[in-house]
C-alpha positions as CSV (number, residue, x, y, z in Angstrom):
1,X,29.3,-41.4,-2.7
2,X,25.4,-41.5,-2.0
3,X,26.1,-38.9,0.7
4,X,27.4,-36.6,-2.1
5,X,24.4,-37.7,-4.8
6,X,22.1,-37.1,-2.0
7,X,23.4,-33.5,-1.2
8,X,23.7,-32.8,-5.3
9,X,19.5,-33.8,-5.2
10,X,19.0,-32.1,-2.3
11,X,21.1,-29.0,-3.6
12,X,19.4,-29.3,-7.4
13,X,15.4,-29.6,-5.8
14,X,16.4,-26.2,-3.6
15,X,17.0,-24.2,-6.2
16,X,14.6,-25.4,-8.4
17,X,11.8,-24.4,-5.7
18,X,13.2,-21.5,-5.2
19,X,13.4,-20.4,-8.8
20,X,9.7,-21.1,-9.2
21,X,7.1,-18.0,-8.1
22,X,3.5,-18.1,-9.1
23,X,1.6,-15.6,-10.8
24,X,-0.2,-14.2,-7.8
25,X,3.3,-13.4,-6.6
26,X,4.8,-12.2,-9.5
27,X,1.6,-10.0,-9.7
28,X,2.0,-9.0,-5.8
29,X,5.6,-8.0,-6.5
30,X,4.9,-6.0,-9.9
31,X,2.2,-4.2,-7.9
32,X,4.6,-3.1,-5.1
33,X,6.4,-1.2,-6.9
34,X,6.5,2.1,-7.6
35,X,4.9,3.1,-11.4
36,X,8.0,5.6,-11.6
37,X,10.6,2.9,-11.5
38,X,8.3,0.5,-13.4
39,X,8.5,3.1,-15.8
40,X,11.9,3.3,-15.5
41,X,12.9,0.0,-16.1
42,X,10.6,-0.4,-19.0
43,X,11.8,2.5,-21.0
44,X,16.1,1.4,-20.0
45,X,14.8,-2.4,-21.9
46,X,12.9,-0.2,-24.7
47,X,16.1,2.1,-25.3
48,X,18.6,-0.8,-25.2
49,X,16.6,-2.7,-28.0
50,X,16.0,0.4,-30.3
51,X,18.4,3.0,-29.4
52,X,16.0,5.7,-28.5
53,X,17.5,9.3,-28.7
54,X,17.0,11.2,-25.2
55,X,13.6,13.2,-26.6
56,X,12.1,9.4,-27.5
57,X,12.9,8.2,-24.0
58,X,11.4,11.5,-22.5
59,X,8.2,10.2,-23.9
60,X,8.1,6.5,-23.9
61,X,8.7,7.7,-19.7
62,X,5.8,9.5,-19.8
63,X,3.8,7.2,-21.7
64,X,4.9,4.3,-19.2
65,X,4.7,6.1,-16.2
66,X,0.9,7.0,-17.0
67,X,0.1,3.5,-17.6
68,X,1.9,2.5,-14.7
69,X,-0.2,4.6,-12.3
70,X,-3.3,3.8,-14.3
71,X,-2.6,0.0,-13.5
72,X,-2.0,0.4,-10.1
73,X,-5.1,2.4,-9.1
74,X,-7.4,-0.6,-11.0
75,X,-5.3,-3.0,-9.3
76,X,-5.8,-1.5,-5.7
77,X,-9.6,-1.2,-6.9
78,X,-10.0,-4.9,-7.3
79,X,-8.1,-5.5,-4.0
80,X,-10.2,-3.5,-1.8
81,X,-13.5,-5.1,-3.9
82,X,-12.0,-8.4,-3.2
83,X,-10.9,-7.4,0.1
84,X,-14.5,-6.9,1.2
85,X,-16.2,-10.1,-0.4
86,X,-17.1,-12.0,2.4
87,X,-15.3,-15.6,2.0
88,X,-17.1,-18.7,1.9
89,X,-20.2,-17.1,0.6
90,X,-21.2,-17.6,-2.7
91,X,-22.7,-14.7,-4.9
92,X,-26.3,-14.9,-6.1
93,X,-26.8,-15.5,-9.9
94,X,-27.6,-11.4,-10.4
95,X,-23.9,-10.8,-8.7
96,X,-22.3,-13.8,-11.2
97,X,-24.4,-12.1,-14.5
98,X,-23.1,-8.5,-13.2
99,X,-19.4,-10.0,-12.9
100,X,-19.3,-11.5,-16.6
101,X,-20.7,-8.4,-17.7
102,X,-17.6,-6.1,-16.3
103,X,-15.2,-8.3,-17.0
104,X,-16.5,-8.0,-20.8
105,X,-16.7,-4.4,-20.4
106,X,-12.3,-4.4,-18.8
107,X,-12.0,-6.7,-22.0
108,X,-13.3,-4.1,-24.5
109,X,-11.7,-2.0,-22.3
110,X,-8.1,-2.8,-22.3
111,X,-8.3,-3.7,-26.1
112,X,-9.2,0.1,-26.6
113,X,-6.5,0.9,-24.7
114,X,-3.7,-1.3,-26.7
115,X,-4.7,0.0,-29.6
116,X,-4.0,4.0,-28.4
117,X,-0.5,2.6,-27.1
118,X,0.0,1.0,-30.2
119,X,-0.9,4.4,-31.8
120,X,1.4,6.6,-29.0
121,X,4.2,4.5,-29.5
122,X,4.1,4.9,-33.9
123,X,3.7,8.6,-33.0
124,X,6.6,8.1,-30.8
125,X,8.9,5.9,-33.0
126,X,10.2,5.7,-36.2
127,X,9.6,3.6,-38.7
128,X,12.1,0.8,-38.2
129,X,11.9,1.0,-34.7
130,X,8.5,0.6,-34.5
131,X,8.8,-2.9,-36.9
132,X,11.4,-3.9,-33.8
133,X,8.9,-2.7,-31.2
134,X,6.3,-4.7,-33.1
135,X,8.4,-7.9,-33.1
136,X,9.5,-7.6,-29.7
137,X,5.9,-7.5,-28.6
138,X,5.0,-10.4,-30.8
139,X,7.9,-12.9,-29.4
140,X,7.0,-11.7,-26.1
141,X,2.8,-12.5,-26.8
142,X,4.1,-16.0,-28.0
143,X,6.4,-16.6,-25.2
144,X,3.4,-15.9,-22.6
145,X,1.2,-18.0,-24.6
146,X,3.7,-21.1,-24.6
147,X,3.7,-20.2,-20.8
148,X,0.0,-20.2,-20.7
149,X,0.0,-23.8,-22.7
150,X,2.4,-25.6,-20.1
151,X,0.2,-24.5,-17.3
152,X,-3.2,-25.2,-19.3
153,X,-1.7,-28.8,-20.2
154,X,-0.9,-29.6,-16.1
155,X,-4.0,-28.4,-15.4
156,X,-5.6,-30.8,-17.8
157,X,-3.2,-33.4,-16.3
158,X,-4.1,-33.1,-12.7
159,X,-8.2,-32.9,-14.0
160,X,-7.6,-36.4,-16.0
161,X,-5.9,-37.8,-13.0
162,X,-8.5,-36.5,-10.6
163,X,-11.2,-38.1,-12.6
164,X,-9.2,-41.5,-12.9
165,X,-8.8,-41.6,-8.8
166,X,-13.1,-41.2,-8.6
């Protein structure tokens, strides 16, 4: 009997493990891809929650598949700039005050860009299936933010603890 408990535990923390992926590797795997089948994929989930017609798929393709190659060439951008950091070596306080100002700039940025997806896709959709687009989006903005919460709340955890062991 505790051989068989023991194997269930053993056989329950395995899976669970191997179930869990972080975000860099999530990221790594999204960004190995290729932007035609991330296209792809988006646009099959898009026409099976609002029955696009085959012209509206044509162009939510295209629309995906430019962001999709837009995404990757920033992302392999920041790579290489990572990539040639030198580690272990801190940047001066003209290097930090550059960062914080291109990060605002990506910020403004990416917001622009939302907002001329937003605009493609009504130009894109009907009515009703934009509402549905909107909604989907929205449950899947609050979904990531729960997500965001539960990592925020065991990093505040491990902090408190941290503090409590000085």
């Amino acid at each position: 009997m505790k051989k068989m408990i023991a194997i269930a535990a053993l056989f329950v923390a395995t899976v669970s493990f191997a179930q869990e992926h972080t975000r860099g590797e999530r990221l790594k795997k999204m960004m190995n891809t290729a932007p035609e089948e991330t296209a792809e994929m988006q646009t099959k989930r898009l026409t099976l929650a609002l029955v696009l017609d085959d012209k509206q798929q044509e162009r939510v393709y295209d629309l995906y598949l430019a962001e999709a190659k837009e995404r990757k060439a920033q992302w392999e951008e920041r790579s290489a700039k990572r990539s040639t950091r030198e580690k272990g070596v801190k940047p001066t306080e003209e290097e930090i005050a550059a960062m914080r100002a291109s990060i605002k700039e990506r910020h403004k940025a990416m917001l622009d860009k939302q907002i001329a997806h937003q605009e493609k896709m009504q130009n894109i959709l009907n009515e009703e299936q934009f509402d549905e687009w909107r909604k989907l989006k929205m449950k899947r903005h609050e979904r990531m933010a729960m997500r965001d919460g539960k990592r925020r709340d065991r990093f505040q955890k491990r902090r408190s603890q941290e503090r409590w062991r000085k």
